[in-house]
C-alpha positions in Angstrom: -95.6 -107.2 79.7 -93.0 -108.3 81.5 -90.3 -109.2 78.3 -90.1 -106.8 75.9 -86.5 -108.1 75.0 -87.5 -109.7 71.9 -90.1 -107.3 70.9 -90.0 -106.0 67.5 -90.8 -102.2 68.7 -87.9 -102.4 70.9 -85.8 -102.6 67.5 -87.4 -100.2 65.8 -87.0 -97.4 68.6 -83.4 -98.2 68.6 -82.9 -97.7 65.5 -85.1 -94.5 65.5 -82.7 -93.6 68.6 -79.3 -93.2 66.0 -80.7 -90.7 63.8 -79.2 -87.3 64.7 -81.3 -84.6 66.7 -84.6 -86.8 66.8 -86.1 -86.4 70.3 -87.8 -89.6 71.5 -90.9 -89.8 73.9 -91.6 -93.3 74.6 -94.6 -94.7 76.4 -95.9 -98.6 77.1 -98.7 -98.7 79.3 -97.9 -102.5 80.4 -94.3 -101.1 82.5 -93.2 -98.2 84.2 -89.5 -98.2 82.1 -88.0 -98.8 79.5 -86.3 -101.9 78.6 -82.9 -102.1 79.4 -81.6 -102.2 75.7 -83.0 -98.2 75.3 -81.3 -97.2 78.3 -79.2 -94.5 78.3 -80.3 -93.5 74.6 -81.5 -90.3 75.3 -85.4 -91.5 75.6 -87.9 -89.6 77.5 -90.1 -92.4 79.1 -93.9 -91.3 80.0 -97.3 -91.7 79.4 -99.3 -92.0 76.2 -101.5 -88.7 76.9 -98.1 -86.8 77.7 -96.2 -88.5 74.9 -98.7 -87.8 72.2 -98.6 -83.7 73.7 -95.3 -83.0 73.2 -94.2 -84.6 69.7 -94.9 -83.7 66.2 -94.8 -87.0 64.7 -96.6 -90.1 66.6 -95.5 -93.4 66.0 -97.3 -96.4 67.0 -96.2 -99.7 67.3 -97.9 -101.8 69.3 -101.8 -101.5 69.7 -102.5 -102.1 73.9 -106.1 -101.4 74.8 -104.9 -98.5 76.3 -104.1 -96.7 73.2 -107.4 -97.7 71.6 -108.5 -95.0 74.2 -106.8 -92.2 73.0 -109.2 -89.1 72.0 -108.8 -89.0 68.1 -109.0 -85.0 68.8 -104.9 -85.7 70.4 -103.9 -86.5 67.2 -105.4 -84.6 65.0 -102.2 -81.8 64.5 -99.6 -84.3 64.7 -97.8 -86.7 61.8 -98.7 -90.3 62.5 -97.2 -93.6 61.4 -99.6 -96.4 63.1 -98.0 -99.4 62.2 -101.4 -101.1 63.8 -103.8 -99.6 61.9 -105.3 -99.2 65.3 -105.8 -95.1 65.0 -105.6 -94.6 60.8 -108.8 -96.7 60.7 -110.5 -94.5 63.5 -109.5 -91.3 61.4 -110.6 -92.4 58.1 -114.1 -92.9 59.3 -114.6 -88.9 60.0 -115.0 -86.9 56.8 -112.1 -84.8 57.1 -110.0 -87.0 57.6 -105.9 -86.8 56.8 -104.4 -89.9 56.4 -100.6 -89.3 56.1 -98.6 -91.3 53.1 -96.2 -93.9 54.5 -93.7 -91.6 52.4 -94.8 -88.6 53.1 -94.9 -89.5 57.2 -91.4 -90.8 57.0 -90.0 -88.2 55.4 -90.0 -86.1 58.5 -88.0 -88.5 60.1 -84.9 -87.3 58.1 -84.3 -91.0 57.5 -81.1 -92.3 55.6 -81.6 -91.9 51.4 -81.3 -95.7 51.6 -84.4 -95.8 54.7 -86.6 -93.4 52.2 -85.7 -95.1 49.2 -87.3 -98.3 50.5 -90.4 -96.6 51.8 
């Protein structure tokens, strides 16, 4: 993907990007940067597999084929948003499963009263 100026998961890192003493690890398998608007933001750019190691809380927003390959065993420790559905569906197929409330996930983020409010 070659114009990823108007894509909404360009916003939504950016606005993940202001909150105070959150670490970022961003990965898109369709570039090898990040878009110009996220430069200089403090985000670590890399790949999914690398991304997915080093966070606590994974946050999907876009669901490339390449993500659809992720090993469901990478995410089983972490807190995941997936705004795709593309790996909560996978998990709640398997028994023991844990399917994080939109709340509950959120609340991690140390989001605004307002943010948490509306979630």
């Amino acid at each position: 993907i070659d114009e990823m100026r108007e894509s909404p998961a360009v916003e939504v890192v950016k606005l993940l990007s202001d909150i105070p003493n959150l670490k970022i690890i961003a990965s898109e398998p369709n570039t090898n940067r990040l878009p110009h608007e996220l430069e200089g933001k403090g985000i670590v750019f890399t790949d999914a597999l690398s991304a997915i190691d080093q966070c606590d809380i994974v946050v999907l927003l876009v669901d490339h084929r390449q993500f659809n390959l992720v090993d469901p065993e990478a995410l089983k420790d972490k807190k995941l948003i997936d705004t795709r559905g593309l790996w909560t569906w996978r998990k709640a197929r398997k028994p023991d499963a844990r399917i994080e409330g939109k709340k509950t996930a959120l609340e991690h983020l140390a989001l605004p009263a307002s943010a948490e409010e509306a979630a």
